[in-house]
Steps between C-alpha positions, in 0.01 A plus 500: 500500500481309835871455664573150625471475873717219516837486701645179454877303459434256257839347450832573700838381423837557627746349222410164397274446818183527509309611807208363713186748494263454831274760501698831582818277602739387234777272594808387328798274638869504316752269562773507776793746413275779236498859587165660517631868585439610145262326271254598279182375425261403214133537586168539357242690639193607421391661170570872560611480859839635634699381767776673758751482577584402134638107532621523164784682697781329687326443852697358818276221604695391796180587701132490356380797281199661470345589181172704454290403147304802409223467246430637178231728694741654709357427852467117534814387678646144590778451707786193443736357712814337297699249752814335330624257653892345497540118557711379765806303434 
């Protein structure tokens, strides 16, 4: 059976926000005063992909993150960038 070569984020939340996917930038803004040094993410990705570092895992996101999307095939890679973003007061 053929692997799936795709290595795509679907979906990406952080709690009850839900993130802006452009391309292999995702963006997400909280509101003035939340702490993004731990938070933990809900995602989708592609069917039989894996991701790293694991965002299901509490992730300081005071500066962008990488993540790398590996496919089901083993060798097709895409690369993320997660920027949260705090409102000012």
């Amino acid at each position: 059976m053929k692997q799936n070569n795709e290595s795509k984020i679907l979906e990406w939340k952080l709690g009850d926000k839900v993130a802006n996917i452009s391309g292999t930038d995702i963006k997400i803004t909280f509101h003035y005063l939340t702490a993004i040094s731990s938070l933990q993410a809900n995602f989708n990705i592609s069917p039989t992909a894996s991701i790293n570092p694991d965002p299901a895992k509490a992730i300081d996101y005071t500066n962008p993150i990488n993540f790398t999307v590996t496919a089901g095939d083993g060798t097709t890679t895409k690369q993320y960038t997660v920027t949260v973003t705090v409102e000012k007061q």
